[in-house]
N, C-alpha and C positions, 0 to 999 in steps of 0.2 A: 824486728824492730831494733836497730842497734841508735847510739849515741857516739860520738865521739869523746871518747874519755879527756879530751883538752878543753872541749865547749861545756862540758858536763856540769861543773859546777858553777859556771855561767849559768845554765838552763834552769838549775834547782832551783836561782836564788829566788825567793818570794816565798809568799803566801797559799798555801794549799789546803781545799776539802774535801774532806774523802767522798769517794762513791762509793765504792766500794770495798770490802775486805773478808775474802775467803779462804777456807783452810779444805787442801784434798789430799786425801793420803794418795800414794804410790798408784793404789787402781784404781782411781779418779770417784770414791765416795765421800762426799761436803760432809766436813766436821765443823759443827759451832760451838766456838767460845761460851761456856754458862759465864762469865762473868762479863766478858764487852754483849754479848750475844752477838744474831745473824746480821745485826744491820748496825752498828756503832755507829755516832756523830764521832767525828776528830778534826781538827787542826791542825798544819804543821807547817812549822814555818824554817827556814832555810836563811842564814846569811853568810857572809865570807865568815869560811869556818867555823860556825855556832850554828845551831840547831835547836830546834825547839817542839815538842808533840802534847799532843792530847786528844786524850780518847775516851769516849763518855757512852753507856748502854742506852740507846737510848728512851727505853722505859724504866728509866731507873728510878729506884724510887728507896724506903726509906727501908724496906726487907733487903736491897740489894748493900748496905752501908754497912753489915756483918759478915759479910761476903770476901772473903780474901781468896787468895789462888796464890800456888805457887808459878814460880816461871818457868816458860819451857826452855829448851836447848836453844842456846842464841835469841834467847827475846827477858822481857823486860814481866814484875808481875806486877798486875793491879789488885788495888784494893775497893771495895764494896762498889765496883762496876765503873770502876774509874782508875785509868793511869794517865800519869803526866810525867814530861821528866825532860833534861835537856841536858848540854853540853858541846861538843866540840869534833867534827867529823873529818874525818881525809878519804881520798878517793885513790885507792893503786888505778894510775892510767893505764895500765896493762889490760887488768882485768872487768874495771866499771865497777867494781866491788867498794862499799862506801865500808869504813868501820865507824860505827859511834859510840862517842864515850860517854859515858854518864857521870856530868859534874853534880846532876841535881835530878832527885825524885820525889814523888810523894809516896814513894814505897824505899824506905832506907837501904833496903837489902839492894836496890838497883844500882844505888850510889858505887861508881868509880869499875861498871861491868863494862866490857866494851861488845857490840853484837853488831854483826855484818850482815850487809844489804844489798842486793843488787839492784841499779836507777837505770831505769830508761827514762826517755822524753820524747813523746812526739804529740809534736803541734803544742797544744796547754796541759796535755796531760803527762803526768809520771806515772810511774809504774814502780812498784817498789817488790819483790818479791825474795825472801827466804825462806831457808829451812829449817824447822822449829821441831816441835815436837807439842802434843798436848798435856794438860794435866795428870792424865792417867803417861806419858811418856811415848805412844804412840808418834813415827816419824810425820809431819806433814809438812806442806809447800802452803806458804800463805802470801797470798797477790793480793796487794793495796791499789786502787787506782785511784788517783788526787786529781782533782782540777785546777786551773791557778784561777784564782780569785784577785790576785790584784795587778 
């Protein structure tokens, strides 16, 4: 599934919800998140250059609000089962590779990180996928798929 990196941020602009969002290490064993957990609600929205996420557990409840986490390699941390945060993105047309900045979080330490994305699009869905690592620091690949909603 490729994109043309000229149309590409054409294709992002809008509104998007997740389906999905999974983490597999190198020999294809599913690692989940304890603080979004296996199945997270999110949102994210997309405009000429500004960006916007959120991502919520979705049995969260009032045990999960002591719950912090550090960040992994290239990604953003949440706190008590909830990350939010937004900012300012460019696309290298070479590669399809998004960077996003972090003007704003509700985890402070995110503020002013920059972490890189690869975007596909086809038909209404993205496809977001990078390389992270988990809590304990293990390397994994995490695949977001978003629908457009508006």
């Amino acid at each position: 599934m490729t994109t043309s990196s000229n149309n590409l941020e054409n294709m992002i602009r809008g509104t998007w919800w997740l389906l999905s969002r999974e983490d597999y290490t190198n020999d294809g064993q599913r690692r989940i998140d304890p603080v979004l957990g296996a199945d997270p609600i999110a949102i994210l929205v997309y405009a000429k250059k500004h960006f916007a996420a959120q991502f919520m557990k979705r049995d969260r409840s009032s045990d999960s609000i002591m719950q912090a986490t550090n960040a992994g390699q290239n990604n953003t941390a949440a706190i008590g089962g909830y990350d939010a945060y937004f900012g300012t993105y460019e696309i290298d047309h070479k590669t399809n590779m998004v960077a996003h900045t972090l003007i704003g979080s509700i985890n402070p330490s995110n503020i002013g990180i920059t972490v890189y994305r690869n975007l596909y699009v086809e038909d209404n869905k993205l496809t977001i996928q990078l390389d992270t690592t988990t809590q304990h620091g293990e390397p994994v690949t995490r695949t977001l798929t978003w629908k457009k909603i508006d």
